[in-house]
VMD Tcl script that builds the backbone (N, CA, C; Angstrom):
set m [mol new atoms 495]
animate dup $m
set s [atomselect $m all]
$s set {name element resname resid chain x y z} {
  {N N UNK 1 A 92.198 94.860 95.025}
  {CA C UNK 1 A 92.520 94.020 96.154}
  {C C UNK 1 A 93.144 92.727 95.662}
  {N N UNK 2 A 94.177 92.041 96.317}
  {CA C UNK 2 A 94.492 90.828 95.644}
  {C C UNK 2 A 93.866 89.441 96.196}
  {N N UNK 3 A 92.436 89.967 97.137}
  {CA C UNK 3 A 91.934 88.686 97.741}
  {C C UNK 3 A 90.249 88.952 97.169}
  {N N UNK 4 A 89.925 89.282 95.964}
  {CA C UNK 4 A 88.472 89.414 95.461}
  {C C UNK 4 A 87.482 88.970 96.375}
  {N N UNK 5 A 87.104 89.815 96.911}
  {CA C UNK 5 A 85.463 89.374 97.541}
  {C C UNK 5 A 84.236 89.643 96.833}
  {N N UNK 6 A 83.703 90.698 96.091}
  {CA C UNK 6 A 83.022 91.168 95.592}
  {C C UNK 6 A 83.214 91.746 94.670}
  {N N UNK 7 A 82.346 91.643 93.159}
  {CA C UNK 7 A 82.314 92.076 91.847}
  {C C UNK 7 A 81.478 92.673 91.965}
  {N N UNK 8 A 81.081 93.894 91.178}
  {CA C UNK 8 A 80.072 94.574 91.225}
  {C C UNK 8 A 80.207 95.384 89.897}
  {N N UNK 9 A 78.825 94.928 89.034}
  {CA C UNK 9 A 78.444 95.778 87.351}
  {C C UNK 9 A 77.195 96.096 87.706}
  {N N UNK 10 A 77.622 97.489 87.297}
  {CA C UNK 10 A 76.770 98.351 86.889}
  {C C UNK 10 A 76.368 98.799 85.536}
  {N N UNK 11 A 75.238 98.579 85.132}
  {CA C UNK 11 A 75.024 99.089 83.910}
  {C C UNK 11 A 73.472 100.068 84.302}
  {N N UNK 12 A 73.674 101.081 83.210}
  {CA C UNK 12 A 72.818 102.182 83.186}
  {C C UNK 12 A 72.458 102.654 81.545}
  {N N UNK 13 A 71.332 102.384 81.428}
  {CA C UNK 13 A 71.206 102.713 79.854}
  {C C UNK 13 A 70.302 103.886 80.046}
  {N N UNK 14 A 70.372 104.517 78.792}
  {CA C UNK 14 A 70.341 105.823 78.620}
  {C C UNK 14 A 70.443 106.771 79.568}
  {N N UNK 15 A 71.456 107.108 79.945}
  {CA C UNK 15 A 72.165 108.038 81.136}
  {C C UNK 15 A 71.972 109.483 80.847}
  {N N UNK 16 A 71.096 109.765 82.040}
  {CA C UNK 16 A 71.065 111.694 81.931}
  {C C UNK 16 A 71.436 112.407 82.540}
  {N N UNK 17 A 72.344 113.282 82.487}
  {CA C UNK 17 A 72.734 114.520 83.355}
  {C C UNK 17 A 74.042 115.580 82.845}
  {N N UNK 18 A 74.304 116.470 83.669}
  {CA C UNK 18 A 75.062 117.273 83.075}
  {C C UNK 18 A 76.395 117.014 83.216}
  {N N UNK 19 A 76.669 115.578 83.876}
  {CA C UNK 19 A 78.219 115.170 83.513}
  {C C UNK 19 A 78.546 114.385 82.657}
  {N N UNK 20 A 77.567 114.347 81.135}
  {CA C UNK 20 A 78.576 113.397 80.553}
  {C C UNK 20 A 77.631 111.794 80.978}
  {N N UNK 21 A 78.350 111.466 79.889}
  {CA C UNK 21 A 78.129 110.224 79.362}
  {C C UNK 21 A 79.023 108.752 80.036}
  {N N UNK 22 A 80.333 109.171 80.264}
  {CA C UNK 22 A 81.419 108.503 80.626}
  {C C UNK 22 A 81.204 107.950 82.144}
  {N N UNK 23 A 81.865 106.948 82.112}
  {CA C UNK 23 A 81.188 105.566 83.216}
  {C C UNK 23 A 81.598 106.332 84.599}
  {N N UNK 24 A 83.233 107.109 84.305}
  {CA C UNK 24 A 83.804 107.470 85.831}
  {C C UNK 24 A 83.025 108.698 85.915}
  {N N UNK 25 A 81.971 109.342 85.235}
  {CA C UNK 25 A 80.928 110.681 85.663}
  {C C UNK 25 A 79.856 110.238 85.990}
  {N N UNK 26 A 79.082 108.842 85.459}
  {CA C UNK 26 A 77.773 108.668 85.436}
  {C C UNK 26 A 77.425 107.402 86.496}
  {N N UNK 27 A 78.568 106.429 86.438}
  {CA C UNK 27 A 78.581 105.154 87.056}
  {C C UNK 27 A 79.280 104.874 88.203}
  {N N UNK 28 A 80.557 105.477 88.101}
  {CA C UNK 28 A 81.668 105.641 89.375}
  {C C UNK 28 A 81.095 106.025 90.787}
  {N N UNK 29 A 80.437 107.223 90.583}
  {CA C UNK 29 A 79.773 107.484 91.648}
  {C C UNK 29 A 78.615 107.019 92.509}
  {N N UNK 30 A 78.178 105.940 91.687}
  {CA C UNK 30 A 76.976 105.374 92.397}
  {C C UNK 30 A 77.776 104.212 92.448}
  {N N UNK 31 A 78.967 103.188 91.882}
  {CA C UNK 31 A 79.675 102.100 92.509}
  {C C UNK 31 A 79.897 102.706 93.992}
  {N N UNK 32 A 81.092 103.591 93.922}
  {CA C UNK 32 A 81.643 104.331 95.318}
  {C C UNK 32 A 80.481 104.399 96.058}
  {N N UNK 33 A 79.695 104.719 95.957}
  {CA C UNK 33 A 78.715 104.609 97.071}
  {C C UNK 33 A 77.719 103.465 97.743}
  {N N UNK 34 A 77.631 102.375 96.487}
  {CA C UNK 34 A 77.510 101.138 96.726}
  {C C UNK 34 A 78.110 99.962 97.461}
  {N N UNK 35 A 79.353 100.734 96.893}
  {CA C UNK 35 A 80.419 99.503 97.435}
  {C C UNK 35 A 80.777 100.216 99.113}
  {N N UNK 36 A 81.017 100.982 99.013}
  {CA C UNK 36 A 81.120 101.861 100.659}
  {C C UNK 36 A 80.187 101.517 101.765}
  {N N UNK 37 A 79.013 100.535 100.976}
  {CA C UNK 37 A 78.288 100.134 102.468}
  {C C UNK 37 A 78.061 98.990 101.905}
  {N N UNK 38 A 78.186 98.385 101.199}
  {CA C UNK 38 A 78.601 96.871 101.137}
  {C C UNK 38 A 79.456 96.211 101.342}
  {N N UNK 39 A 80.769 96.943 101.238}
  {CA C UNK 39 A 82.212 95.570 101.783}
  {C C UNK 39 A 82.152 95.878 102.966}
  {N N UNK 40 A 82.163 97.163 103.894}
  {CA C UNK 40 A 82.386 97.563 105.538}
  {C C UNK 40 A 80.930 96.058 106.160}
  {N N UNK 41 A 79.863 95.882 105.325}
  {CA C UNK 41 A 78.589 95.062 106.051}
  {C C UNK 41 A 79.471 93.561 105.874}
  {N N UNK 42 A 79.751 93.146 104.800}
  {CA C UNK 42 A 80.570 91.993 104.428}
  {C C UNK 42 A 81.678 91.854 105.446}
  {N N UNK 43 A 82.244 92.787 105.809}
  {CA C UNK 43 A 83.248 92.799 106.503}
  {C C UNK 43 A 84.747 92.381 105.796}
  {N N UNK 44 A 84.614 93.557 104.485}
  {CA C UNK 44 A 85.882 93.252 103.522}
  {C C UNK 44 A 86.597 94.712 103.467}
  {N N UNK 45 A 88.178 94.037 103.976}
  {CA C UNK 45 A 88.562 95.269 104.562}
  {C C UNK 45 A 89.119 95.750 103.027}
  {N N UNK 46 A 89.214 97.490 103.320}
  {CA C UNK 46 A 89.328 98.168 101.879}
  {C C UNK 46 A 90.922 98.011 101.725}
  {N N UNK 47 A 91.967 98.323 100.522}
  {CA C UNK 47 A 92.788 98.361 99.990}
  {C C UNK 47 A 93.886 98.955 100.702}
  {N N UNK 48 A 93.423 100.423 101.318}
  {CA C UNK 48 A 94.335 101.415 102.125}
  {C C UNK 48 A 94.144 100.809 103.273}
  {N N UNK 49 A 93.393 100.015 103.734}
  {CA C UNK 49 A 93.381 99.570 105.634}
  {C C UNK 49 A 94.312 98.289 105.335}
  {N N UNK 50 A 94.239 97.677 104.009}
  {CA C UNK 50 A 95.538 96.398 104.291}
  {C C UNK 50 A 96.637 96.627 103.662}
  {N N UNK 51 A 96.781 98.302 103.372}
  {CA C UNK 51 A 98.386 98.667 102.471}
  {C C UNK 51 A 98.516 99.471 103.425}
  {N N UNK 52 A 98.184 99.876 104.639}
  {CA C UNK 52 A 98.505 100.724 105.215}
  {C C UNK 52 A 98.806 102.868 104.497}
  {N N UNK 53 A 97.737 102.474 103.393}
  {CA C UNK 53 A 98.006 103.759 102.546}
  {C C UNK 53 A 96.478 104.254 103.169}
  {N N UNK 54 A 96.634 105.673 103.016}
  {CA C UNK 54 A 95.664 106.699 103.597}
  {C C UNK 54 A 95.246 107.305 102.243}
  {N N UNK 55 A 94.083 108.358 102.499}
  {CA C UNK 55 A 93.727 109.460 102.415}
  {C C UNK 55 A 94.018 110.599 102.718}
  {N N UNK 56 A 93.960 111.826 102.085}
  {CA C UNK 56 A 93.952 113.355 102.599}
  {C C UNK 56 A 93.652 113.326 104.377}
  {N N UNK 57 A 92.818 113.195 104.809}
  {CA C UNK 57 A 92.168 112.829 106.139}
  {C C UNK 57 A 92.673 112.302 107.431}
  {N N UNK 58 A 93.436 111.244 106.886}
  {CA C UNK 58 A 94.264 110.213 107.930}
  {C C UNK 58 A 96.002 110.303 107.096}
  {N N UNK 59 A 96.261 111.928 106.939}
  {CA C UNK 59 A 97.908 112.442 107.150}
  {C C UNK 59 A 97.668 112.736 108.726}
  {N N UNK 60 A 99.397 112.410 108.805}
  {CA C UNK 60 A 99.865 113.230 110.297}
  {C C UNK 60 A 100.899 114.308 109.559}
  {N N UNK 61 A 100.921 115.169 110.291}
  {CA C UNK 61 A 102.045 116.499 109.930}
  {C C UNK 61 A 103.469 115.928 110.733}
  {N N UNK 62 A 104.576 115.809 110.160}
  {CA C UNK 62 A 105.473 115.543 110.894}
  {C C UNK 62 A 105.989 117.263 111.205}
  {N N UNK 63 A 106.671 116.832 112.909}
  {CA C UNK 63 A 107.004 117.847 113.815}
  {C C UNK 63 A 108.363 118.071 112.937}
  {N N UNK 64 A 108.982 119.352 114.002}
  {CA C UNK 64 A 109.949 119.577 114.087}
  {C C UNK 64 A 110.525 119.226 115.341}
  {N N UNK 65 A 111.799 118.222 114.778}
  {CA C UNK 65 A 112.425 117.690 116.422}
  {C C UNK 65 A 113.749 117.942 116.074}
  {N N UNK 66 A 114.749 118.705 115.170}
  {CA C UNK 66 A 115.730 118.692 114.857}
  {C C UNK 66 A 116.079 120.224 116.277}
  {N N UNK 67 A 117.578 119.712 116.957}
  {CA C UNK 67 A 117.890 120.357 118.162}
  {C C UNK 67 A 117.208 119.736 119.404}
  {N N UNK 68 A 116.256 119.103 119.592}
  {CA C UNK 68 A 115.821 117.940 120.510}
  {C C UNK 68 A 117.077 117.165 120.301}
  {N N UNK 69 A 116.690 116.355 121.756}
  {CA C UNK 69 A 117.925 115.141 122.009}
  {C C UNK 69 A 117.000 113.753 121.024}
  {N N UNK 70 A 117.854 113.351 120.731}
  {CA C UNK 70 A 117.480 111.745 119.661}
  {C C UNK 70 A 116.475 111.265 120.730}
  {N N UNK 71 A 116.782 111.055 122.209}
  {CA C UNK 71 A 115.641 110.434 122.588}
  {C C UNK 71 A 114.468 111.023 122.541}
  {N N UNK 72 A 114.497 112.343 123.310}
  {CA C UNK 72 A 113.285 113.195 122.861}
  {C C UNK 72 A 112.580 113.248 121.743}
  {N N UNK 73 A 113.414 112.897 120.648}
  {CA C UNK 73 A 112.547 113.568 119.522}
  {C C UNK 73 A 111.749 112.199 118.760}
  {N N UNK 74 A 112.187 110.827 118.920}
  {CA C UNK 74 A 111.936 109.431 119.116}
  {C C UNK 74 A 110.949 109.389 119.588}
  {N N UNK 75 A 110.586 110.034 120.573}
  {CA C UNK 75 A 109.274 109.809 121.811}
  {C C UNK 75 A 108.182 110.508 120.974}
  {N N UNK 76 A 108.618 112.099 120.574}
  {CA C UNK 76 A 107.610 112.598 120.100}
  {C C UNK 76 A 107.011 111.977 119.429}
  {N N UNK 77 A 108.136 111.217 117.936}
  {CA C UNK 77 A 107.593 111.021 116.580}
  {C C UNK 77 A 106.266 109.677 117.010}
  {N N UNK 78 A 107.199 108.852 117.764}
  {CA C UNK 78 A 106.510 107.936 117.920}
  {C C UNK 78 A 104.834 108.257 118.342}
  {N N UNK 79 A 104.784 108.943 119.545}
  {CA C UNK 79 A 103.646 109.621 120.639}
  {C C UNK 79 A 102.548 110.393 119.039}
  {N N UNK 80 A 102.958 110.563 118.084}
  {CA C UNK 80 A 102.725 111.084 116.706}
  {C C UNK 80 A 101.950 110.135 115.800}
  {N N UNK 81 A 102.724 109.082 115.894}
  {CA C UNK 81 A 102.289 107.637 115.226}
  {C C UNK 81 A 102.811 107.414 113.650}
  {N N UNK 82 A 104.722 108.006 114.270}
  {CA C UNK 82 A 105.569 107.525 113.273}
  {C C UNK 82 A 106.421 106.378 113.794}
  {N N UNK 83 A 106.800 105.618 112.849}
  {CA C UNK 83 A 108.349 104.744 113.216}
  {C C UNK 83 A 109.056 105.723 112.737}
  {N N UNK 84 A 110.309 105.450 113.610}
  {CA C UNK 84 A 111.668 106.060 113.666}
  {C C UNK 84 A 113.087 105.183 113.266}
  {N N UNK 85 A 113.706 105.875 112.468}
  {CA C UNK 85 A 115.552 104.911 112.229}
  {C C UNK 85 A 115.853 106.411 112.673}
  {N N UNK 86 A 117.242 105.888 112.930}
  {CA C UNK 86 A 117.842 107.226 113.897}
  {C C UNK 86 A 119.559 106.673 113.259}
  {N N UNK 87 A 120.226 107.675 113.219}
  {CA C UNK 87 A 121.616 107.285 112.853}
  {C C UNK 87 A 122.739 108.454 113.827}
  {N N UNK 88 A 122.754 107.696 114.575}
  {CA C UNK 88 A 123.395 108.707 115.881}
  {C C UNK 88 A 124.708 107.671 116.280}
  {N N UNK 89 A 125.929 108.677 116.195}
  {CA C UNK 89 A 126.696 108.348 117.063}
  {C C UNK 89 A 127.392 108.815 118.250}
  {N N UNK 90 A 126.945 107.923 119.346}
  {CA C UNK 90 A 127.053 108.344 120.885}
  {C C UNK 90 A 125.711 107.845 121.778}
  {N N UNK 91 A 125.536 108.588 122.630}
  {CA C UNK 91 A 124.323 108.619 123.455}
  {C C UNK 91 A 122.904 109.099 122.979}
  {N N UNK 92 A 121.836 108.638 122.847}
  {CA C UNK 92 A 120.501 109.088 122.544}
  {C C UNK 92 A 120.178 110.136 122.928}
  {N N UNK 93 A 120.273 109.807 124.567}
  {CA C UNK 93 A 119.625 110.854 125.559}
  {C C UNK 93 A 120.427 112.186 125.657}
  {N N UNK 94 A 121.722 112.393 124.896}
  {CA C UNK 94 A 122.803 113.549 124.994}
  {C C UNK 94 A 122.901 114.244 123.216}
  {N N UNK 95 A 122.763 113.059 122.672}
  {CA C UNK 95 A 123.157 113.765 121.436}
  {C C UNK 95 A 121.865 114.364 120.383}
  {N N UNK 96 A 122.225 115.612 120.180}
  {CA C UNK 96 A 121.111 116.123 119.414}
  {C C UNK 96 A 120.727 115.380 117.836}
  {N N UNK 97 A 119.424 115.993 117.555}
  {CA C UNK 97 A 118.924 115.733 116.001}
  {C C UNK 97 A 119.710 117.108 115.235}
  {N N UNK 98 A 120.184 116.389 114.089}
  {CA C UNK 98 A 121.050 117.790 113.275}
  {C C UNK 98 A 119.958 117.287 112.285}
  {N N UNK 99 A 119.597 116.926 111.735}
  {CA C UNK 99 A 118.541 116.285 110.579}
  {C C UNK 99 A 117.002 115.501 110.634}
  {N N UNK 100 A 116.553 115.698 109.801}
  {CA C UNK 100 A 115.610 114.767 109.886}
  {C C UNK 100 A 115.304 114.729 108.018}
  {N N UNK 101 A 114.228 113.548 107.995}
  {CA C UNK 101 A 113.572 113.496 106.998}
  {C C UNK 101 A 112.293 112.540 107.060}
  {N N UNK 102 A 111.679 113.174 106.532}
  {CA C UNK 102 A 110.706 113.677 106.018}
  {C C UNK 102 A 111.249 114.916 106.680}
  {N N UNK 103 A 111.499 116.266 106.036}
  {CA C UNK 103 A 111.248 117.334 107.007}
  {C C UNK 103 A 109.797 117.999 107.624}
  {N N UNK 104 A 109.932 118.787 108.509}
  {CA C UNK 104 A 108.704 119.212 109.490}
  {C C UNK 104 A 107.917 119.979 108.538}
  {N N UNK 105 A 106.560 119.018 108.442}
  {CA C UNK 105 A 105.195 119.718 107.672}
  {C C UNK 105 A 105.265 119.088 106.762}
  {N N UNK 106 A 105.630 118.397 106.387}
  {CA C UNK 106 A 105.463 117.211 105.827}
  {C C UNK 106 A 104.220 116.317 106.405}
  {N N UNK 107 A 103.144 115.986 105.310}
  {CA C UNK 107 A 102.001 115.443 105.767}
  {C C UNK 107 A 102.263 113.573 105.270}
  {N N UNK 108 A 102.287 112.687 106.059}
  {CA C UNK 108 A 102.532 111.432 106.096}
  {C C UNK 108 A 101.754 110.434 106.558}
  {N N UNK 109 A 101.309 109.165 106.205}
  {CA C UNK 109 A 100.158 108.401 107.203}
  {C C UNK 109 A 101.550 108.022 108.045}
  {N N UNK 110 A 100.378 107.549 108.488}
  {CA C UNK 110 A 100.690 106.880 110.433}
  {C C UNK 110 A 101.400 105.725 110.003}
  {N N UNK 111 A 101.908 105.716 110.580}
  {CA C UNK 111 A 103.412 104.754 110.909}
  {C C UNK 111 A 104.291 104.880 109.568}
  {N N UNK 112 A 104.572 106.211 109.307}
  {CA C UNK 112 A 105.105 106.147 108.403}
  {C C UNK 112 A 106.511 106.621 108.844}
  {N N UNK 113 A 108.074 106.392 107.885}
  {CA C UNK 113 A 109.385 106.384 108.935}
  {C C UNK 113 A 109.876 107.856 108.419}
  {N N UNK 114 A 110.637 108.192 109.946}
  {CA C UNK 114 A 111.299 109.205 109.646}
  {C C UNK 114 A 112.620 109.267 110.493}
  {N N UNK 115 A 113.499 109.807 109.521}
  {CA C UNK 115 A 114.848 109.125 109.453}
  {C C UNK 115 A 115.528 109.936 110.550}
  {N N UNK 116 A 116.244 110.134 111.767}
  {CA C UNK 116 A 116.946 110.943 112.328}
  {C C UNK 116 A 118.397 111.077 112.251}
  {N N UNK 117 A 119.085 112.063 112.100}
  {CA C UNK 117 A 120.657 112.142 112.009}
  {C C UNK 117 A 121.181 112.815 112.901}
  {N N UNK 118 A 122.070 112.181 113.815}
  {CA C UNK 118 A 122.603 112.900 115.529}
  {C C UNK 118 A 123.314 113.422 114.876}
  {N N UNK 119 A 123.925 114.476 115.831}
  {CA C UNK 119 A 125.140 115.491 115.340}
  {C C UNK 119 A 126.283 114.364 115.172}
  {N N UNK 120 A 127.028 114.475 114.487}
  {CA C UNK 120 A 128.196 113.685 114.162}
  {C C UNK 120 A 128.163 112.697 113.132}
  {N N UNK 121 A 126.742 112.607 113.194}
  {CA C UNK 121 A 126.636 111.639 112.110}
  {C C UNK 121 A 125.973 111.972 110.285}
  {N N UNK 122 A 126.826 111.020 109.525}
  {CA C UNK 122 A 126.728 111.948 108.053}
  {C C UNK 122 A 125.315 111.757 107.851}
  {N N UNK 123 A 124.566 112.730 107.188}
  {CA C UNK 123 A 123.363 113.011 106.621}
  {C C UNK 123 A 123.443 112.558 105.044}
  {N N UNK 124 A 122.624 111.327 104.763}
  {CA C UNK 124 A 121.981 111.197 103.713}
  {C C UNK 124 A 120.965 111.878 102.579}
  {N N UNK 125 A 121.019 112.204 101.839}
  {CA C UNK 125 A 120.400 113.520 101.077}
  {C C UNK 125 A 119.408 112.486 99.727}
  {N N UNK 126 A 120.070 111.570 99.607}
  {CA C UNK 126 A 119.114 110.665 98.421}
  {C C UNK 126 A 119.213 109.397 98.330}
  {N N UNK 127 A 118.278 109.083 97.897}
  {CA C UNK 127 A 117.790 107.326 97.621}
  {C C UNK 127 A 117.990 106.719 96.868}
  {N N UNK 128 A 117.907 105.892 96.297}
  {CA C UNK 128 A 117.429 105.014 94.560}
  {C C UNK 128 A 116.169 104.686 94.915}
  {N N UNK 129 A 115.217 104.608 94.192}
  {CA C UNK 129 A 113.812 104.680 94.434}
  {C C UNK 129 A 113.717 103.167 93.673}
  {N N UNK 130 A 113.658 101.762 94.846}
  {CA C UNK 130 A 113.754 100.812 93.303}
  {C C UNK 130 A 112.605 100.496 92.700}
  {N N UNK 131 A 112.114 100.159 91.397}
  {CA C UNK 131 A 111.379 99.287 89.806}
  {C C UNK 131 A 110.514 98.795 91.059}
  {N N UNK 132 A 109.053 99.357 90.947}
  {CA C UNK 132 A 107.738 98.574 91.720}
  {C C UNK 132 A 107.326 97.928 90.766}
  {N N UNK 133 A 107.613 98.013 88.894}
  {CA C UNK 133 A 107.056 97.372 88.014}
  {C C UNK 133 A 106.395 96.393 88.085}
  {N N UNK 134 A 104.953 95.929 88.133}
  {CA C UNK 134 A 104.737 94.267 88.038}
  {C C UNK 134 A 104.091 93.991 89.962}
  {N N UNK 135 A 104.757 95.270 90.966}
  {CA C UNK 135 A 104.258 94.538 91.918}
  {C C UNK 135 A 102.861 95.183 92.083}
  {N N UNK 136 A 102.469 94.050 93.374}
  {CA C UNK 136 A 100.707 94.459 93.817}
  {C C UNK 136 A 100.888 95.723 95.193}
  {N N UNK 137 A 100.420 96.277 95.550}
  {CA C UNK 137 A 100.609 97.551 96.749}
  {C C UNK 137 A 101.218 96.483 97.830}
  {N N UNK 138 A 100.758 95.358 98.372}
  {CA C UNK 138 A 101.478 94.739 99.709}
  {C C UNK 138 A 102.866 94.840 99.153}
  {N N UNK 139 A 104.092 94.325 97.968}
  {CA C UNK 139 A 104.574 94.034 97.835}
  {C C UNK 139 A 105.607 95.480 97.605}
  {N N UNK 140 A 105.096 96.446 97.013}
  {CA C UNK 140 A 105.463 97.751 96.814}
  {C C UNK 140 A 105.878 98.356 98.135}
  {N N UNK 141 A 104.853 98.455 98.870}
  {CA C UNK 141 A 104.789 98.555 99.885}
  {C C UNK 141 A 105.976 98.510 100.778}
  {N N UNK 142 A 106.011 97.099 101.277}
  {CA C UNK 142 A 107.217 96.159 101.768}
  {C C UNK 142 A 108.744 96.696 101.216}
  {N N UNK 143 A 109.043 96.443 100.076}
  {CA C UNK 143 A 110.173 97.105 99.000}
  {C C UNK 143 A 110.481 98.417 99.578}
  {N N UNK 144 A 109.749 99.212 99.942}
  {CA C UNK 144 A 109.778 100.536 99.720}
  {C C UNK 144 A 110.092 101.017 101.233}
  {N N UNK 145 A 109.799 99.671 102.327}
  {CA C UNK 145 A 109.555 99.994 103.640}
  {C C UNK 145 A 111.148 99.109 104.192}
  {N N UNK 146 A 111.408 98.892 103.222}
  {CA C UNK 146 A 112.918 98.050 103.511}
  {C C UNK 146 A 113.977 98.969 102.987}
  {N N UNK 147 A 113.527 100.554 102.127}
  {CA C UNK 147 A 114.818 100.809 101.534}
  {C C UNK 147 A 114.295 102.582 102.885}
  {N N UNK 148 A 113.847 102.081 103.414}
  {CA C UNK 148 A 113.259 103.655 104.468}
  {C C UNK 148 A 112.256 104.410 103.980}
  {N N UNK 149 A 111.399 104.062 102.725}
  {CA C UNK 149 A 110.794 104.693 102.029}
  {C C UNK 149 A 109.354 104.970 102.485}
  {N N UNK 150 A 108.628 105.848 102.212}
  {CA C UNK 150 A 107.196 105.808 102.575}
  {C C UNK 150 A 106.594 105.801 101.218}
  {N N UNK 151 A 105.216 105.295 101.644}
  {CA C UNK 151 A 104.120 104.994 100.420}
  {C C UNK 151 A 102.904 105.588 101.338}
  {N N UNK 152 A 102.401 106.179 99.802}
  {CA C UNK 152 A 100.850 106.485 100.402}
  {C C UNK 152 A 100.133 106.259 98.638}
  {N N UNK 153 A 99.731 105.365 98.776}
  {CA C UNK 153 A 98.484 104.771 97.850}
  {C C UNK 153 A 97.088 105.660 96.987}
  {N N UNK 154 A 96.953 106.210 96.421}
  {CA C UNK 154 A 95.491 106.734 95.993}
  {C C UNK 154 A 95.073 106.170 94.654}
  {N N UNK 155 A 93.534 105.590 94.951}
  {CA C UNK 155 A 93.094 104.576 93.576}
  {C C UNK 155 A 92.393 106.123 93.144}
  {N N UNK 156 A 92.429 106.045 91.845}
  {CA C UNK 156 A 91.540 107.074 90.930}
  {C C UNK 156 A 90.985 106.706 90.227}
  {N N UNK 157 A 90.094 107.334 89.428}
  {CA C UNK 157 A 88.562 106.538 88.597}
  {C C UNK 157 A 89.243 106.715 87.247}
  {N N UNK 158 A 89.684 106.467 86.340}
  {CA C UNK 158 A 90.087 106.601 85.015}
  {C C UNK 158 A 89.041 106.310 84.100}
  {N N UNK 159 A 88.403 107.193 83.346}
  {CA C UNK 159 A 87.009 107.162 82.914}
  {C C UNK 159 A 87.749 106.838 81.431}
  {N N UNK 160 A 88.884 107.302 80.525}
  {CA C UNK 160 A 88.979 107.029 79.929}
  {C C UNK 160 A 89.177 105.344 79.251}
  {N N UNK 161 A 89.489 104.414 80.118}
  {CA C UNK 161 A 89.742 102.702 80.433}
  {C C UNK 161 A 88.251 102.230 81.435}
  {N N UNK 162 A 87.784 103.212 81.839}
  {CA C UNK 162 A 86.833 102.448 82.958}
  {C C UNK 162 A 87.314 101.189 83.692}
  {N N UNK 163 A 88.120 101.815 84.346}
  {CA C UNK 163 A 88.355 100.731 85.579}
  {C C UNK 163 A 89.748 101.074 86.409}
  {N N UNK 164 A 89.679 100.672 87.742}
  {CA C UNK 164 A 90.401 101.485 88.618}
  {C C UNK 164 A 91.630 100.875 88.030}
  {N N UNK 165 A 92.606 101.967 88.939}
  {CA C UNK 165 A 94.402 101.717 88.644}
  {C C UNK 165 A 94.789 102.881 89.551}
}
mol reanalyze $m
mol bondsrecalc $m
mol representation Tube
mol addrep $m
């Protein structure tokens, strides 16, 4: 988090069981469960609720709206709990989706963008993905949400360093 509320060490001497010795088998799991009802009581919101990054759990499946009219298929995504860019030239309500991206079944968090291309208009096929090097997730984030990009965030336990990344 880049606003520290709470530190939390754990130490455990002489550790028994059949996973091992290592902090992300023996220790990880009793932080995660510590900290899971201590910051929600504190009222410290977690990492993915202020990066807007999810879990397995909280994906949406994006539809298929390609042959829908641009407005139609706008309504859906939205009614879905995507943002939409749309690159149509002509009328919304007349001109069809020849494209999309993210394509359909594609699993995405919520409010995440998906790009529409009306008939007539050229379809984009790739990005430049730019250097997050150095940034914090808000900032990645942002970057990534300015070039049409989506982010979805997952912290993992790295037992070999002991300590998240």
């Amino acid at each position: 988090m880049e606003d520290t509320q709470v530190v939390l060490l754990l130490t455990l001497y002489d550790p028994k069981g059949e996973n091992g010795h290592q902090g992300g088998m023996v220790a990880g799991p009793v932080v995660s469960q510590m900290l899971s009802e201590i910051l929600p009581y504190l009222g410290v919101p977690s990492d993915t609720t202020a990066s807007n990054s999810t879990n397995s759990q909280n994906l949406i499946t994006v539809p298929e709206v390609r042959n829908k009219t641009v407005a139609e298929a706008e309504k859906l995504l939205k009614d879905a709990g995507f943002t939409t860019k749309t690159y149509v030239n002509g009328d919304a309500n007349t001109i069809l989706v020849k494209d999309q991206t993210p394509k359909p079944g594609a699993s995405l968090p919520k409010n995440s963008i998906i790009v529409l291309y009306g008939e007539g208009s050229e379809v984009s096929t790739s990005v430049a993905v730019p250097d997050l090097k150095g940034m914090n997730a808000s900032q990645a984030t942002s970057t990534l949400k300015e070039k049409n990009l989506n982010i979805s965030i997952e912290r993992k336990w790295n037992s070999n360093y002991s300590r998240l990344f």
